[in-house]
N, CA, C and O atoms as a DFTB+ gen file, in Angstrom:
508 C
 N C O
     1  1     118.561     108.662      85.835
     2  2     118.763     108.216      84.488
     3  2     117.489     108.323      83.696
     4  3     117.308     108.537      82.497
     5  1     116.606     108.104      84.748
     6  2     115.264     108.521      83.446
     7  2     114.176     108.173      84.692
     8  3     114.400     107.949      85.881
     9  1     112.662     108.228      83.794
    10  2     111.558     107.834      84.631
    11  2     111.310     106.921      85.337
    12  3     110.440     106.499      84.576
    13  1     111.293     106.159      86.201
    14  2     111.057     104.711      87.185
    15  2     109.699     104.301      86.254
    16  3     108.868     105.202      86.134
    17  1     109.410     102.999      85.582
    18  2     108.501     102.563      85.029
    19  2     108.634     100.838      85.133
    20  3     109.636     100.130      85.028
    21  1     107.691     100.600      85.299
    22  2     107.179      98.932      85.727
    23  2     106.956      98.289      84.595
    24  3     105.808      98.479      84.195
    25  1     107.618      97.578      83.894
    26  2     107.610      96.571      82.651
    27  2     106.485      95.971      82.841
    28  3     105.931      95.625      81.797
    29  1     105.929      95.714      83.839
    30  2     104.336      95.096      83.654
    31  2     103.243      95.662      82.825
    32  3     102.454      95.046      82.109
    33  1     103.357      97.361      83.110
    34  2     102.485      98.212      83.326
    35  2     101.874      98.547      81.410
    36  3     100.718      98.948      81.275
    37  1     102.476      98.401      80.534
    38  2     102.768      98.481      79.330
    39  2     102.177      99.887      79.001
    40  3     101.602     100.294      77.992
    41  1     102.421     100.345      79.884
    42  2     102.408     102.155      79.566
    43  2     103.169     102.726      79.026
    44  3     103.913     102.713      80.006
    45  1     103.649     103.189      78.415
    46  2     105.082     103.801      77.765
    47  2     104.745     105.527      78.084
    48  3     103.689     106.126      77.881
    49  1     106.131     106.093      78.689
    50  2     106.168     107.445      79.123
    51  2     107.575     107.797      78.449
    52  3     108.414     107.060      77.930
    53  1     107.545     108.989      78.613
    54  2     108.635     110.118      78.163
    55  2     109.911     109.418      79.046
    56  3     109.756     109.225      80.251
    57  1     111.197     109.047      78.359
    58  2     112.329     108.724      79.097
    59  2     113.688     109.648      78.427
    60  3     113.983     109.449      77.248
    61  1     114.126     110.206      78.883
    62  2     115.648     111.181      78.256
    63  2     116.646     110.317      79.337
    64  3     116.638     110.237      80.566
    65  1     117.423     109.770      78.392
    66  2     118.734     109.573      79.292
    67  2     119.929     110.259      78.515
    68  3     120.101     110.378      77.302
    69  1     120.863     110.761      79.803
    70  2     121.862     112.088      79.410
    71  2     122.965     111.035      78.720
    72  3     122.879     109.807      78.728
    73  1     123.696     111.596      78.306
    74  2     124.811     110.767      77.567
    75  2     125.934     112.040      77.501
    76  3     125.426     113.118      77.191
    77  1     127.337     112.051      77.742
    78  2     128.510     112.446      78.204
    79  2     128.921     112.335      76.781
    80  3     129.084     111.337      76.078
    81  1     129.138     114.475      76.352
    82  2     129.679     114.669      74.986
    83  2     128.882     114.231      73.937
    84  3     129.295     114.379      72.787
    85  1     127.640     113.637      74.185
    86  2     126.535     113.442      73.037
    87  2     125.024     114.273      73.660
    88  3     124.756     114.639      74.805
    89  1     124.335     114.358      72.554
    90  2     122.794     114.884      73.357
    91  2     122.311     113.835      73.558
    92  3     122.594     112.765      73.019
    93  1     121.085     114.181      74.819
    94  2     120.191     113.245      75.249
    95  2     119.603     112.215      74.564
    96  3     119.213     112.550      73.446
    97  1     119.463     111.376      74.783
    98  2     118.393     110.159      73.902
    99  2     116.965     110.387      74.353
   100  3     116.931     110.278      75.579
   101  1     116.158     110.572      74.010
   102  2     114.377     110.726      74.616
   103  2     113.405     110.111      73.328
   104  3     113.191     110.400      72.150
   105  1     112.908     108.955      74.441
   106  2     112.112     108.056      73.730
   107  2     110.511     107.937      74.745
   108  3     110.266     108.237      75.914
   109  1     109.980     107.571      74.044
   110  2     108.471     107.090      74.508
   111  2     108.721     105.364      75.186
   112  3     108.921     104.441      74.398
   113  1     108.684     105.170      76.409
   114  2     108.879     103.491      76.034
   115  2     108.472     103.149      77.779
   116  3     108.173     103.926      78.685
   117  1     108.601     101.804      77.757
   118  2     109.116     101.150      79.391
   119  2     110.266     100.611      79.846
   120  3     111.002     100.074      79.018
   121  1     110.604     100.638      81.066
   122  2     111.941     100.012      81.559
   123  2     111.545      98.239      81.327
   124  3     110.399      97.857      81.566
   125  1     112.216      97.628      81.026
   126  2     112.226      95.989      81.256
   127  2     113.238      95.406      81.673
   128  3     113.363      94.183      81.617
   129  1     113.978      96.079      82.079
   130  2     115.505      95.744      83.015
   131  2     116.076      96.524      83.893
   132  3     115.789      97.721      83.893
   133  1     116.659      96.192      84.474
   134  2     117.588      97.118      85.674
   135  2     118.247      96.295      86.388
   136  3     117.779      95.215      86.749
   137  1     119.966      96.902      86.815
   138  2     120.945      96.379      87.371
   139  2     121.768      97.173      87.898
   140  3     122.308      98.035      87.205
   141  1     122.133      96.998      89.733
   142  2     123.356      98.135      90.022
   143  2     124.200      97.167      90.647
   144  3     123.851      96.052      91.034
   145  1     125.599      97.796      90.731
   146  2     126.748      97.256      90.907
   147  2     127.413      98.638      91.649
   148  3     127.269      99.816      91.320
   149  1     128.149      98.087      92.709
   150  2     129.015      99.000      93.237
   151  2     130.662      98.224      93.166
   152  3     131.012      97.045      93.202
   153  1     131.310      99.334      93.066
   154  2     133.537      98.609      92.327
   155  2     133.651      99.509      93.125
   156  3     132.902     100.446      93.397
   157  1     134.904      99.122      93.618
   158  2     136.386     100.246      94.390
   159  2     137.607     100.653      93.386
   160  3     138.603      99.929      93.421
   161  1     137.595     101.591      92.632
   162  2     138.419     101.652      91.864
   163  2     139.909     101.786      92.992
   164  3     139.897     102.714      93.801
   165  1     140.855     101.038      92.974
   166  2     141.563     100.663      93.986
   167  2     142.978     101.380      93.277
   168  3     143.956     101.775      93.911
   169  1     142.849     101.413      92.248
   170  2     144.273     102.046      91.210
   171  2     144.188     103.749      91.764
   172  3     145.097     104.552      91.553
   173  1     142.981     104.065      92.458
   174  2     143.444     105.818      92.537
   175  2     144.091     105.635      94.414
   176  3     144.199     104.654      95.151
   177  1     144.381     107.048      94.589
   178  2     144.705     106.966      96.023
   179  2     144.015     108.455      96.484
   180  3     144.273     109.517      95.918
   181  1     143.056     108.297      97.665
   182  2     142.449     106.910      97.695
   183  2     141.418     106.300      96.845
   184  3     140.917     106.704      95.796
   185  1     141.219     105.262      97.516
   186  2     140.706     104.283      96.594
   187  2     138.933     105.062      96.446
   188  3     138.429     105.774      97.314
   189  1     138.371     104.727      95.319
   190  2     137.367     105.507      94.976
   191  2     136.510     104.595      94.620
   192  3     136.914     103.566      94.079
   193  1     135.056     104.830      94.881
   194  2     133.942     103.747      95.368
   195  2     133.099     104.313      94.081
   196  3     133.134     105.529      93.898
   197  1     132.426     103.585      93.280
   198  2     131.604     103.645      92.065
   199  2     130.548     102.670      92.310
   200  3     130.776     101.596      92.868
   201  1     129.486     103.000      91.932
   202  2     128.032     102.973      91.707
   203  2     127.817     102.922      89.956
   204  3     127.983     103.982      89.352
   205  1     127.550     102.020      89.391
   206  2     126.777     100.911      88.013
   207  2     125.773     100.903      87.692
   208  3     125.272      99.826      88.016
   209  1     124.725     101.856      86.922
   210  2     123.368     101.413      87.125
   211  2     123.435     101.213      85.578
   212  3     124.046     101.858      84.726
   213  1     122.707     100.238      85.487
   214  2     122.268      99.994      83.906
   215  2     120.683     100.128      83.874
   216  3     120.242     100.215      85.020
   217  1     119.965     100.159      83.157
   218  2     118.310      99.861      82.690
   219  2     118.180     100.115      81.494
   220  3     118.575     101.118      80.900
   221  1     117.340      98.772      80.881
   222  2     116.715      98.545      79.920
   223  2     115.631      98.717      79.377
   224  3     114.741      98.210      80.060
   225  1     115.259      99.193      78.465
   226  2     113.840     100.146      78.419
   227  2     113.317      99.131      76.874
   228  3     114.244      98.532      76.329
   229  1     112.069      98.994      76.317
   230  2     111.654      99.393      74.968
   231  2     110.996     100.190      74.906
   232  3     110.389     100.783      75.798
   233  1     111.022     100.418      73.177
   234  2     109.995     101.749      73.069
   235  2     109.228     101.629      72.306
   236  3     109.291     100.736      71.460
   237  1     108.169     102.582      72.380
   238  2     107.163     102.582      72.194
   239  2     106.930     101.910      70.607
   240  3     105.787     101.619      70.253
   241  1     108.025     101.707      69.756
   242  2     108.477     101.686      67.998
   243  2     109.238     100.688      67.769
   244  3     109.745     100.509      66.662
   245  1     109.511      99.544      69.236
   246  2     109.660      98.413      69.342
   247  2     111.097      98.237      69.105
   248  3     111.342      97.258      68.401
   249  1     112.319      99.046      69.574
   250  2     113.742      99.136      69.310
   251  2     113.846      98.583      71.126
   252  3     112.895      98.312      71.859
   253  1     115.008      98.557      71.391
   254  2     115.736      98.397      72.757
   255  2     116.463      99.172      73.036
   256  3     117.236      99.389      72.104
   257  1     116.723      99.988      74.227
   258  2     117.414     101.098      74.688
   259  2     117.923     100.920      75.823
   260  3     117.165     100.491      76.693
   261  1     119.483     101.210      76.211
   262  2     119.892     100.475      77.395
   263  2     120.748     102.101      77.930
   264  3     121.147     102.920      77.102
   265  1     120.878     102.270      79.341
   266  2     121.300     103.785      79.708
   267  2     122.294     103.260      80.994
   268  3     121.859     102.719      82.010
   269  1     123.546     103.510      80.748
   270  2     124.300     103.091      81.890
   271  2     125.122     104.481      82.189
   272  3     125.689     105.264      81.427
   273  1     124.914     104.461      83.916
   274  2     125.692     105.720      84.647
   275  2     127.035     104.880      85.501
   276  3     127.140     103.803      86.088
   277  1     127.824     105.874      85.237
   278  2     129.064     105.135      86.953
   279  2     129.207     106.434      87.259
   280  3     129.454     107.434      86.586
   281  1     128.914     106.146      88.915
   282  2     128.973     107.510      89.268
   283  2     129.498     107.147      90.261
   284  3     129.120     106.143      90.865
   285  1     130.750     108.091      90.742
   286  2     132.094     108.267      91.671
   287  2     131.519     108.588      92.625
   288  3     131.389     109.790      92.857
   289  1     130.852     107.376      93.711
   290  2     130.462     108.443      95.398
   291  2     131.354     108.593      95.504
   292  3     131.061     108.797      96.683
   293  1     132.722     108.782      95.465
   294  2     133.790     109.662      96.822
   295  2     133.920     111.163      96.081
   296  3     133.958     112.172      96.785
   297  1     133.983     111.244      94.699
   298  2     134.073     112.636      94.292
   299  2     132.667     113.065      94.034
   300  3     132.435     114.273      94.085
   301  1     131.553     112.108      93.721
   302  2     130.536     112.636      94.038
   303  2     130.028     113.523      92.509
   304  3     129.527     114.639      92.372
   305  1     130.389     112.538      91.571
   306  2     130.289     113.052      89.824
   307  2     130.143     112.071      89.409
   308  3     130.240     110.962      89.934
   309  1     129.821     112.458      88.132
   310  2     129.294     110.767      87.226
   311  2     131.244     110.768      86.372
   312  3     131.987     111.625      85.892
   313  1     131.298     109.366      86.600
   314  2     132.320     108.969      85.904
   315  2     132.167     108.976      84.594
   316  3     132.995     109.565      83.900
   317  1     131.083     108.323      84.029
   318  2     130.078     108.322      82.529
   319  2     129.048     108.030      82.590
   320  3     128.754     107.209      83.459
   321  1     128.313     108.397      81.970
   322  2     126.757     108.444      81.277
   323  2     126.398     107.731      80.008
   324  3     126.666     108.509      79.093
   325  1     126.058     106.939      79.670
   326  2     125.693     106.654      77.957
   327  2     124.735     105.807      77.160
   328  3     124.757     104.584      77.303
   329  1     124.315     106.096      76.744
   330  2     122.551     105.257      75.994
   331  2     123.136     104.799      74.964
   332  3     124.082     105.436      74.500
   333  1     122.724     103.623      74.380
   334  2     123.019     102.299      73.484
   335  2     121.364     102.476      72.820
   336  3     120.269     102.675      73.345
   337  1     121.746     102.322      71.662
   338  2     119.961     102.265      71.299
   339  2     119.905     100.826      69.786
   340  3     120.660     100.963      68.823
   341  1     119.117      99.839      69.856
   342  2     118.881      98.889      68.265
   343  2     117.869      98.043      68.603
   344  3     117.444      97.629      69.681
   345  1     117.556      97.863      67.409
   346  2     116.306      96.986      66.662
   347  2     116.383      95.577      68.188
   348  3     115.531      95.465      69.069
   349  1     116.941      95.201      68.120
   350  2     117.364      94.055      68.668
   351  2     118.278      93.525      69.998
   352  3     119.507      93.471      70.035
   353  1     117.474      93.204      70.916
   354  2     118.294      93.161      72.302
   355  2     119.645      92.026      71.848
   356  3     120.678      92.360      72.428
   357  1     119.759      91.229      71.271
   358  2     120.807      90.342      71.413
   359  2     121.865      91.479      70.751
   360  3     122.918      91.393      71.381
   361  1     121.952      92.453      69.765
   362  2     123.232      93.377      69.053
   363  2     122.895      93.962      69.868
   364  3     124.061      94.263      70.122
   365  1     122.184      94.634      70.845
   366  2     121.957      95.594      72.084
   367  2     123.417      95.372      73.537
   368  3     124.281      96.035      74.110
   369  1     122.849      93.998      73.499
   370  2     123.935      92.999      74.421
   371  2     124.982      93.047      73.820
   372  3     125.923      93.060      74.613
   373  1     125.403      93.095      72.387
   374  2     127.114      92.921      72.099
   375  2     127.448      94.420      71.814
   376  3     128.621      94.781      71.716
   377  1     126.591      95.131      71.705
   378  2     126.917      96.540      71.847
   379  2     127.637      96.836      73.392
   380  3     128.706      97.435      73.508
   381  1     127.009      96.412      74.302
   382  2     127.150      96.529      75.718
   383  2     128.699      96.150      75.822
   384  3     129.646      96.834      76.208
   385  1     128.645      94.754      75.320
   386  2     129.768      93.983      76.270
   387  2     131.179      94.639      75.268
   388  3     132.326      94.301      75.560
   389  1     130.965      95.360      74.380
   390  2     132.576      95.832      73.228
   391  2     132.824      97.005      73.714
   392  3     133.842      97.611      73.380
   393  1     131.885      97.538      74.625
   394  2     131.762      98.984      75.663
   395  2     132.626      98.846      76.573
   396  3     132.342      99.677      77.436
   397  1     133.936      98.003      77.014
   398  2     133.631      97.433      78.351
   399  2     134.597      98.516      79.703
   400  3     135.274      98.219      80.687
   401  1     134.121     100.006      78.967
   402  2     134.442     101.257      79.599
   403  2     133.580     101.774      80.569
   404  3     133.701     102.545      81.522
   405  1     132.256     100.835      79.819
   406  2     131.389     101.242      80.872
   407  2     130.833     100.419      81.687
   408  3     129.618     100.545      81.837
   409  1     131.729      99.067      82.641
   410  2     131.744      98.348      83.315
   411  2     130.617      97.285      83.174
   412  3     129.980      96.874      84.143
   413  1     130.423      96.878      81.921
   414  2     129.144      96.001      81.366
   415  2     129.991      94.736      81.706
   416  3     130.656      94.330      80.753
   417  1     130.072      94.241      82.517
   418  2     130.870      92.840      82.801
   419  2     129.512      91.818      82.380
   420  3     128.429      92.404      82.374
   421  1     129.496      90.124      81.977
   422  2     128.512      89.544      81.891
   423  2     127.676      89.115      83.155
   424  3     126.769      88.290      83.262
   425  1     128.228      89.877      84.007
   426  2     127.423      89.518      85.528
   427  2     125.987      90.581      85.536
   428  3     124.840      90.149      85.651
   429  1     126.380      92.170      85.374
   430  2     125.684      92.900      84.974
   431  2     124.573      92.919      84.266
   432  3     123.386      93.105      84.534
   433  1     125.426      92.599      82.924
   434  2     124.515      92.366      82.076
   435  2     123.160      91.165      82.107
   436  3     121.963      91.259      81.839
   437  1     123.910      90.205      82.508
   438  2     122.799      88.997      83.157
   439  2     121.940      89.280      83.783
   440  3     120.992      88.495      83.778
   441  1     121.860      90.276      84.456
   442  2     120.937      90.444      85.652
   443  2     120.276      91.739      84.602
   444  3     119.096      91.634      84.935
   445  1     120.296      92.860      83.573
   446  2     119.979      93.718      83.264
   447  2     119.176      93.028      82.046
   448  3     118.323      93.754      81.536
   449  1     119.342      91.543      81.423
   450  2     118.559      91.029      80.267
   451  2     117.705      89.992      81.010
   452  3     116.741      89.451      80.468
   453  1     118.040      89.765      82.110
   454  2     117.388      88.364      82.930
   455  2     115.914      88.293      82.726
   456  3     115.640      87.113      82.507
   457  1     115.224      88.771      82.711
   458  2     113.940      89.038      82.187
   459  2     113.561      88.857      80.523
   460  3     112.355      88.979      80.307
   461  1     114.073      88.692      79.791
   462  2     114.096      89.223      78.474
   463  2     114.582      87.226      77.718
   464  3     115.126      86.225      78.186
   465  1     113.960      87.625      76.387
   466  2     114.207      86.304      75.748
   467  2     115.810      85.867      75.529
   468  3     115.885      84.712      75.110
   469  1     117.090      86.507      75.711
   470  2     118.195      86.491      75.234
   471  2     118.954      85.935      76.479
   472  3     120.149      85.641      76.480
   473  1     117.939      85.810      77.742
   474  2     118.756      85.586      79.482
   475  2     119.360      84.535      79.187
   476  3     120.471      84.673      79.698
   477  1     119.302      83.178      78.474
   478  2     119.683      82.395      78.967
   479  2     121.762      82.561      77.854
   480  3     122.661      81.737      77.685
   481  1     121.617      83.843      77.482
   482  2     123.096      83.825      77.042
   483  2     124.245      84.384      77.827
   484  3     125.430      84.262      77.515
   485  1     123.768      85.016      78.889
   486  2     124.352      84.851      80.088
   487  2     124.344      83.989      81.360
   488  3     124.342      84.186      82.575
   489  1     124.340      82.785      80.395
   490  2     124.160      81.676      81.982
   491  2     125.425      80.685      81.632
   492  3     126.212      80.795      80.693
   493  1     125.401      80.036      82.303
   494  2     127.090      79.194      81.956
   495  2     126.128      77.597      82.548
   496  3     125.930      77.217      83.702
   497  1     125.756      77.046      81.396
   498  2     125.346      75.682      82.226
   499  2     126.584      74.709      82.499
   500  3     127.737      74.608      82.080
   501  1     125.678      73.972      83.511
   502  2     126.549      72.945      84.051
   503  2     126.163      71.427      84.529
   504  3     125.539      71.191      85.563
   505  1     126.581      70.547      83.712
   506  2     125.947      69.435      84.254
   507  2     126.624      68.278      85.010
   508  3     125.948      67.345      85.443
């Protein structure tokens, strides 16, 4: 999906993530999130095993950029590809979750903002 980069590191490098029926997105920036998930799509026969990766990047011009793949291990192809790009991680996040084609469940997503000032809107308190 793009370059492996350490949110610590505040280096910003060249990132292109592919996107399915659109051109590439390529930004200058760092990752500050990441999340994988594996589903059994159980509706095909047979049942077909998918792989979720999301990561969260900024860039270098201070926007938020989020790149999610599902990719079909049993056929061994990407199901979809697609980059989300705005000013602002919280419309970043409701961009995500109105997607919900591309398996952005709030479990995902929690774990892909968990780092980030907006984490605690995926938490469900309880007292």
């Amino acid at each position: 999906m793009g370059n492996k980069q350490s949110a610590q590191s505040g280096s910003f490098k060249t990132i292109t993530l592919r996107r399915d029926g659109k051109g590439a997105l390529q930004f200058k920036g760092e990752r500050i999130g990441s999340a994988t998930r594996t589903w059994t799509d159980n509706d095909q026969e047979p049942a077909e095993i998918h792989e979720v990766s999301a990561k969260l990047f900024r860039t270098s011009g201070g926007k938020y950029v989020a790149g999610i793949e599902d990719y079909n291990k049993t056929a061994e192809e990407y199901h979809c590809r697609c980059g989300f790009a705005d000013t602002s991680l919280d419309a970043l996040s409701e961009a995500l979750r109105k997607n919900s084609e591309y398996s952005c469940d709030d479990d995902i997503l929690g774990e892909l903002f968990e780092d980030t000032e907006i984490a605690q809107k995926f938490v469900e308190h309880i007292d």
